[in-house]
C-alpha positions as CSV (number, residue, x, y, z in Angstrom):
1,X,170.9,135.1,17.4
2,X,174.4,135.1,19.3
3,X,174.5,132.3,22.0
4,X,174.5,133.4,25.9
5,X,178.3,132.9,25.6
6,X,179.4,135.1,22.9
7,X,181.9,137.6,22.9
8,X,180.7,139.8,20.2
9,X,176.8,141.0,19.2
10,X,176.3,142.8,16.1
11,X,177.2,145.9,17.7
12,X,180.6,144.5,19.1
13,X,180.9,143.3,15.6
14,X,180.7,147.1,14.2
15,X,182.8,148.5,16.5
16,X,185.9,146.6,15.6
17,X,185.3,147.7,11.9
18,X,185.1,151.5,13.7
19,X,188.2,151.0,15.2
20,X,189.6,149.5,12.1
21,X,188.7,152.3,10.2
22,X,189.9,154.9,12.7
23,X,193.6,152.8,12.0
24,X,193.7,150.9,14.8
25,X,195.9,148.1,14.4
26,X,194.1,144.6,14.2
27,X,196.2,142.6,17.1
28,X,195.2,145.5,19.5
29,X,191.6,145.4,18.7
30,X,191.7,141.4,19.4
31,X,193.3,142.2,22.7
32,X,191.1,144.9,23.1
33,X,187.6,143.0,22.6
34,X,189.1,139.8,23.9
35,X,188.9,137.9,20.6
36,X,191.1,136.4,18.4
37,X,192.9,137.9,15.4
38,X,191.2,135.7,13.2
39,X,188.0,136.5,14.2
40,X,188.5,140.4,14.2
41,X,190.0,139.5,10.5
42,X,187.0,137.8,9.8
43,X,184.5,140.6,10.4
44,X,186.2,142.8,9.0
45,X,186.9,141.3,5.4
46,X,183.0,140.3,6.2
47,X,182.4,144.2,6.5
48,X,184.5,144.9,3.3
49,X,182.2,142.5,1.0
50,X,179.0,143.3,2.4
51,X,178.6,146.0,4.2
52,X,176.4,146.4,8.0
53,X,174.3,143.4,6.4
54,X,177.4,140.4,6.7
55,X,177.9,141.9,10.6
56,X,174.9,140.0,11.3
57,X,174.0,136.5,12.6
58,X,173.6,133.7,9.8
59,X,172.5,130.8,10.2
60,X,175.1,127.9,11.3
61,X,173.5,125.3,8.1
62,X,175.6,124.3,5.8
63,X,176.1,125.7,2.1
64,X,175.7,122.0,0.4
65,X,174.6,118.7,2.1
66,X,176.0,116.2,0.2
67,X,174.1,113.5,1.6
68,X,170.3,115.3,1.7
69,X,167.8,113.2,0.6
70,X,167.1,113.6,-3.2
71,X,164.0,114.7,-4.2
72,X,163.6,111.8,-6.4
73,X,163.9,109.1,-3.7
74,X,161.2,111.4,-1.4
75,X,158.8,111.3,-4.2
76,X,159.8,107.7,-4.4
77,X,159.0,107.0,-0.4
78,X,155.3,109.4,-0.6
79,X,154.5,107.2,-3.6
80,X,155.3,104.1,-1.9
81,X,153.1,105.1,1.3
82,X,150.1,106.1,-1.1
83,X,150.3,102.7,-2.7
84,X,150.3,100.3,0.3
85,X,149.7,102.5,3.0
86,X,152.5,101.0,5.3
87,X,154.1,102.6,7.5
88,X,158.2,103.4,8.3
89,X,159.5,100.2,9.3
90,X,157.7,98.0,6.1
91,X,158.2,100.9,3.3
92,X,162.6,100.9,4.1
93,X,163.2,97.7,2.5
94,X,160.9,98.8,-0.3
95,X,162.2,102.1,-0.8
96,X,165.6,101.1,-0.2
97,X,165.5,103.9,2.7
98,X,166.5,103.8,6.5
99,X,163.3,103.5,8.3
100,X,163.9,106.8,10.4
101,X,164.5,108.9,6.5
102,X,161.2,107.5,5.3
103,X,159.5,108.9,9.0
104,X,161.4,112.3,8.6
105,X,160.3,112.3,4.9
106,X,156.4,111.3,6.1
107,X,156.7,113.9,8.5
108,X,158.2,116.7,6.5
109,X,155.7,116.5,3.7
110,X,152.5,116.2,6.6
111,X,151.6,112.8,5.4
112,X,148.8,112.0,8.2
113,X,150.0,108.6,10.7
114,X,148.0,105.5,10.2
115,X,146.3,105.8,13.0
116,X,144.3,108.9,11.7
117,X,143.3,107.4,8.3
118,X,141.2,104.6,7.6
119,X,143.0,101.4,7.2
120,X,140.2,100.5,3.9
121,X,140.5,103.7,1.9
122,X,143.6,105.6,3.3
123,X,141.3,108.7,3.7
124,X,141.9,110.4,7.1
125,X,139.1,110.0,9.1
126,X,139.9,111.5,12.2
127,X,139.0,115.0,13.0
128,X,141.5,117.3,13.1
129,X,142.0,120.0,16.3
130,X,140.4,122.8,15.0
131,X,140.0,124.1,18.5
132,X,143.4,123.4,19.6
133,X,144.4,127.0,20.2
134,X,143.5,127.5,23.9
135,X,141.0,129.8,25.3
136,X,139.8,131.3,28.6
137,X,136.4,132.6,29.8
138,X,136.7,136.7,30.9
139,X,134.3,135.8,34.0
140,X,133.3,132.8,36.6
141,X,130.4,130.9,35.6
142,X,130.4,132.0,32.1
143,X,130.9,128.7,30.7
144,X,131.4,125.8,32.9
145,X,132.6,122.2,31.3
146,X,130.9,118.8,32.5
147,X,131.8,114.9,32.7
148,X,132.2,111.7,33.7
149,X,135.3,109.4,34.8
150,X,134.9,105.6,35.8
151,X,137.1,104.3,37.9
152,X,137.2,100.6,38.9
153,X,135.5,99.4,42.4
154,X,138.4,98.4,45.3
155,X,137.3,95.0,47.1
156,X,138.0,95.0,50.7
157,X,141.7,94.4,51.6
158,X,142.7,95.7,47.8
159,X,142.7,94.8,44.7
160,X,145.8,94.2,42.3
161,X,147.6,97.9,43.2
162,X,147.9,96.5,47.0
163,X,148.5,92.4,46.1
164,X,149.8,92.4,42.3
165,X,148.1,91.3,39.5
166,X,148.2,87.7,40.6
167,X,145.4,84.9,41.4
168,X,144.5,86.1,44.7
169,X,142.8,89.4,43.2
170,X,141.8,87.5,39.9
171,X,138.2,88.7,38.6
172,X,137.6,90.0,42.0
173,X,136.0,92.8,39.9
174,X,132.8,94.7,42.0
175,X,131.6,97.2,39.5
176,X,132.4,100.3,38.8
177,X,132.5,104.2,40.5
178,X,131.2,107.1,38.5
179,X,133.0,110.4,39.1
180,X,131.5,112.9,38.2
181,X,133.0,116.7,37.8
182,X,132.3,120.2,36.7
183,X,134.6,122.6,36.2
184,X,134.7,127.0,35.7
185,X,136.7,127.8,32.4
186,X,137.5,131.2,34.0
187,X,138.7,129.9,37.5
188,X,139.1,126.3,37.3
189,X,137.7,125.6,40.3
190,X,136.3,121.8,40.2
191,X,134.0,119.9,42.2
192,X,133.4,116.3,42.2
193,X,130.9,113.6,43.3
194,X,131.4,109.7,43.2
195,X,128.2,108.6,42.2
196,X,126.9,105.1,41.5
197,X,125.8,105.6,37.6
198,X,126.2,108.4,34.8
199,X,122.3,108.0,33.9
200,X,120.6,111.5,33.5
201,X,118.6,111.7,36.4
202,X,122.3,111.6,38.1
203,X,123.8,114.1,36.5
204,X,120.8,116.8,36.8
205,X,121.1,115.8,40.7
206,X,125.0,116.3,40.5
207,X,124.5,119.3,38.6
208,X,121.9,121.1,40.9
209,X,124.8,120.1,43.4
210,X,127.7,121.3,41.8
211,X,126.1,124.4,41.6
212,X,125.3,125.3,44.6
213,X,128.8,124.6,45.8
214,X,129.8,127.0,43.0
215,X,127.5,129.1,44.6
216,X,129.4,129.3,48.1
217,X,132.7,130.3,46.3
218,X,131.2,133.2,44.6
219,X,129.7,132.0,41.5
220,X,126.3,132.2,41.4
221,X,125.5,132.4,37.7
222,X,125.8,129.7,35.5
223,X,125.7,131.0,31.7
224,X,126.3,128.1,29.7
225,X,127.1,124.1,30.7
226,X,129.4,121.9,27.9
227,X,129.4,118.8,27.8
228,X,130.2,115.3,25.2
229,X,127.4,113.9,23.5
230,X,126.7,111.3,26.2
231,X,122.6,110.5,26.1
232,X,122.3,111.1,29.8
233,X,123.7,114.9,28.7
234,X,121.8,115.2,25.5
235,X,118.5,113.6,25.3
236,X,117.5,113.8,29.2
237,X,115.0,115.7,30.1
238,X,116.2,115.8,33.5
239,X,119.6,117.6,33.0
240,X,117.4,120.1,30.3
241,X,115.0,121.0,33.7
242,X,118.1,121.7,35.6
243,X,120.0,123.8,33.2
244,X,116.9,125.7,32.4
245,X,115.9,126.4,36.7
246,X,119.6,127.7,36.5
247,X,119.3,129.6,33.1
248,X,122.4,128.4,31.5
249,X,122.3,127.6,27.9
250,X,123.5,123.9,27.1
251,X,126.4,123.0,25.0
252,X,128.0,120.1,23.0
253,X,130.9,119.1,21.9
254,X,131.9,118.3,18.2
255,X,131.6,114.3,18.0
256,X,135.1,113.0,18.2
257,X,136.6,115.9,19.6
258,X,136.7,115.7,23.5
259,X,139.6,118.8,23.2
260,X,136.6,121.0,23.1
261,X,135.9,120.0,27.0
262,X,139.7,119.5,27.4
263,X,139.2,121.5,30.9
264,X,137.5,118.9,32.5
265,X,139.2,116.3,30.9
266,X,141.9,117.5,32.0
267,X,140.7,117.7,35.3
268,X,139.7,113.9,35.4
269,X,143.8,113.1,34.6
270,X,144.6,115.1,37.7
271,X,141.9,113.0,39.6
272,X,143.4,109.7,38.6
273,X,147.4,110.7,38.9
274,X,146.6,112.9,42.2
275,X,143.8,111.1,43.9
276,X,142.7,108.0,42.4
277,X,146.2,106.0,42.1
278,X,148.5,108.3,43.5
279,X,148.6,105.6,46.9
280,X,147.2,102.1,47.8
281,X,144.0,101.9,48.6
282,X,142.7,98.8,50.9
283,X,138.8,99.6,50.3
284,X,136.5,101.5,48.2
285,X,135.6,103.6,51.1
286,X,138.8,104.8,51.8
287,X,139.4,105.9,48.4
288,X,136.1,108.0,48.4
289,X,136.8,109.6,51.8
290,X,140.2,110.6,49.9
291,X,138.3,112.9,47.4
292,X,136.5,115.8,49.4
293,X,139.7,117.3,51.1
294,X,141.7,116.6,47.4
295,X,139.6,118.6,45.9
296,X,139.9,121.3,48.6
297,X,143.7,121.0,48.2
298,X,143.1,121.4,44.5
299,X,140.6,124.4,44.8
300,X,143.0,126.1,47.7
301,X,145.9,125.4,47.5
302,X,147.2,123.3,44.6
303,X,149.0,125.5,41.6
304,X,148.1,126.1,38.5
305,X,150.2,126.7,35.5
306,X,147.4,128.4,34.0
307,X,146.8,130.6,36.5
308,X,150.0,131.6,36.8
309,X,151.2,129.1,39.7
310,X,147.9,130.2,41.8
311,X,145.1,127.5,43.1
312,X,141.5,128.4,41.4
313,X,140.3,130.5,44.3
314,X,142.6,132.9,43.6
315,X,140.0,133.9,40.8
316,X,137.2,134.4,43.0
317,X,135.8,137.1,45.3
318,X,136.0,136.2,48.8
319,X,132.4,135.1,50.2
């Protein structure tokens, strides 16, 4: 494709070989089109071996690359990392490679990082994103995504955000919050509870909570609940009473793949970056007192690039 800049498109590119053709003389058709004489030469002569097809755009790589990579030393470097499963930086002096070629090699044959395989066997062990291509609920409350965030406990006066991370706030630890969220796939609206545990009876409490708020907005069906695997979700018989008084089906999450609840996930990164650390805190309580009008910012007002730079309620009937 012709940059933003360019003089001539394909059709520009045609009509000087028209006007060529019709014996127009090649410096006037420069001056005409605002180009050069080479370059009017060029397309021409281009025309003449070719044909309409040499009038198009080619790409700008080069015919030979003298110093490519040769196959043999790639097949040298994916042997190398198959043998002692090392990564860029240990297999160069081995290979006799720059570290970044070994990496570009790694990466253009899809060799897995490290970090996905198991350090024993090589074999990759970590799931793969099988769900990574992103989808949206047609309706509010059809599927609504569930989880938990912990957050450190703030001591009176502040902790090491306020003072530093020095000996006055050393081990001045007090526990822990448990934040607790649901989200709508189809509106994103959120709601969230600090809450002093994650243990089931909790969450079926938060959940009869949450939704009932949802309820006030305009959903008041809940189809189907998602969560992780988390005990309090799976084997309580607490959160099953709740989700079957609201007649929503429950849902899990492939072990190892919290993408599949990337929603709410997502929503606990905007907790911490937005709410959680985006200022000092001097107590605990100030912090909680933070979260209600947040998340009426976030429901209200806040955009969303999903929704098209809209806040969540924008998705919902008025009540």
């Amino acid at each position: 494709m012709s940059h933003g800049n360019a003089r001539l498109t394909v059709h520009g590119r045609l009509l000087i070989v028209q006007r060529h053709q019709a014996g127009m003389a090649k410096a006037h058709i420069a001056a005409a089109m605002g180009v050069s004489r080479q370059c009017v030469k060029k397309w021409i002569d281009r025309f003449d071996q070719e044909g309409l097809a040499g009038l198009h755009d080619r790409s700008s790589r080069p015919h030979t690359m003298p110093t490519k990579t040769s196959d043999e030393v790639e097949q040298k470097v994916l042997a190398a990392r198959a043998e002692h499963r090392d990564g860029p930086d240990v297999l160069a002096p081995k290979v006799g490679v720059p570290a970044r070629t070994v990496s570009r090699i790694l990466r253009r044959h899809d060799v897995p990082y490290l970090r996905e395989c198991d350090p024993m066997t090589g074999d990759v062990i970590r799931s793969s994103k099988q769900t990574a291509v992103r989808y949206e609920r047609e309706r509010p409350g059809e599927l609504v995504h569930m989880d938990v965030k912990k957050l450190g406990r703030i001591p009176d006066g502040g902790g090491w955000r306020a003072h530093g991370r020095s000996e006055e706030v050393r081990g001045r630890g007090i526990g822990y919050d448990y934040v607790h969220s649901l989200v709508d796939d189809h509106s994103r609206l959120a709601y969230s509870e600090i809450l002093p545990d994650e243990t089931g009876k909790t969450c079926a409490g938060f959940l009869e909570r949450a939704a009932a708020y949802f309820a006030t907005k305009g959903i008041t069906k809940i189809e189907r609940v998602i969560t992780d695997n988390a005990l309090a979700y799976r084997q309580s018989e607490e959160v099953k009473r709740v989700c079957a008084e609201l007649g929503a089906t429950r849902k899990f999450i492939r072990p190892h793949c919290p993408w599949q609840n990337g929603k709410v996930e997502r929503l606990n990164r905007t907790l911490a970056t937005e709410w959680a650390y985006r200022q000092v805190f001097t107590s605990n309580a100030e912090r909680a007192a933070a979260l209600a009008p947040w998340l009426e910012h976030y429901n209200t007002e806040r955009r969303h690039s999903a929704l098209g730079g809209k806040p969540p309620i924008s998705r919902l009937l008025p009540t």
